[in-house]
C-alpha positions, 0 to 999 in steps of 0.5 A: 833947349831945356837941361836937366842934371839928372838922367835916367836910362830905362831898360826892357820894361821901363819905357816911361817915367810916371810922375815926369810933369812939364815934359818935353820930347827932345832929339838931339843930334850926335856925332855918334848918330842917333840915340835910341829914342827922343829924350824926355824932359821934365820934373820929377819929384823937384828935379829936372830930369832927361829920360831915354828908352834905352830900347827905344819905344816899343822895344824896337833896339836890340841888345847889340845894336844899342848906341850907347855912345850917342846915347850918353852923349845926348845925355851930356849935350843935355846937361846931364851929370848924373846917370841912373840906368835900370836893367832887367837881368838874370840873377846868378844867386839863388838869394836875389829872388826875381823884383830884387834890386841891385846896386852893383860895384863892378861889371864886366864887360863881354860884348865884341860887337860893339865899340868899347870906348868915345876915343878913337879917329885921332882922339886919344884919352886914357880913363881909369875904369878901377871903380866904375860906379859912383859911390855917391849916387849908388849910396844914394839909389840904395838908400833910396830903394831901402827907404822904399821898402824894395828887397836891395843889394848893395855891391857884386858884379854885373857881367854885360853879355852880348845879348840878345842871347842870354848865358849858357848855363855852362857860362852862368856855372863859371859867373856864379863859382866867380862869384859874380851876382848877375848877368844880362 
């Protein structure tokens, strides 16, 4: 099986990755079960990359059914050591305008319907989520997006929703006076 060091998850949106030469579809199997749609291999730009439709083809995987586990597992059987990941969501700063790009620092978490972590079943590991970004990578994805000419944020937090649904206003007022930057 051909590896890649490089991943990328696309969200609602982002189901292909132009520009990908030598692709190959590949599935791979997970003790988590299946991952939301067959990866694709190939180059992009010099770099071996590993892309997934987060919402596989056609949009056919809600929100809370997402299998984030198998998701990244397979990006991690796959050689995968760095993880770039787009999401469509909802600003909750009048100043970051619809097309702008986030690199946030921070998130939090509200979703209840699905597992929360890899460990369990006899499995015990404790992970210090303090600084849950990559500085490095985020530099580099910001930089990158400068350099591109895109509208960029740099930090802020991203508050993960259940989803489908989106946030209340009463819930989007309360994320906004916490100063929060965006919500999905």
């Amino acid at each position: 099986m051909q590896r890649a060091q490089i991943g990328i998850i696309g969200g609602s949106g982002l189901y292909d990755m132009a520009g990908v030469t030598e692709r190959e579809e590949v599935k791979v199997a997970t003790p988590f079960g299946e991952p939301s749609a067959p990866y694709v291999l190939g180059t992009l730009r010099g770099k071996r990359v590993a892309f997934l439709a987060r919402h596989g083809g056609g949009h056919r995987v809600s929100p809370s059914e997402l299998n984030f586990r198998a998701n990244i597992f397979g990006m991690k059987a796959l050689g995968v050591e760095f993880i770039l990941s787009a999401s469509a969501v909802g600003s909750l700063k009048e100043e970051y305008k619809p097309a702008d790009i986030v690199i946030p620092d921070q998130f939090f978490d509200r979703t209840k319907g699905r597992p929360s972590s890899f460990f369990g079943r006899g499995l015990v590991g404790h992970v210090g989520f303090a600084h849950p970004f990559c500085k490095i990578l985020s530099g580099i994805a910001y930089e990158s997006g400068h350099k591109a000419g895109a509208t960029i944020h740099r930090g802020g937090t991203y508050v993960c929703m259940e989803g489908p649904q989106f946030s209340t206003l009463a819930e989007s007022k309360l994320y906004r006076s916490w100063g929060w930057i965006s919500s999905g």
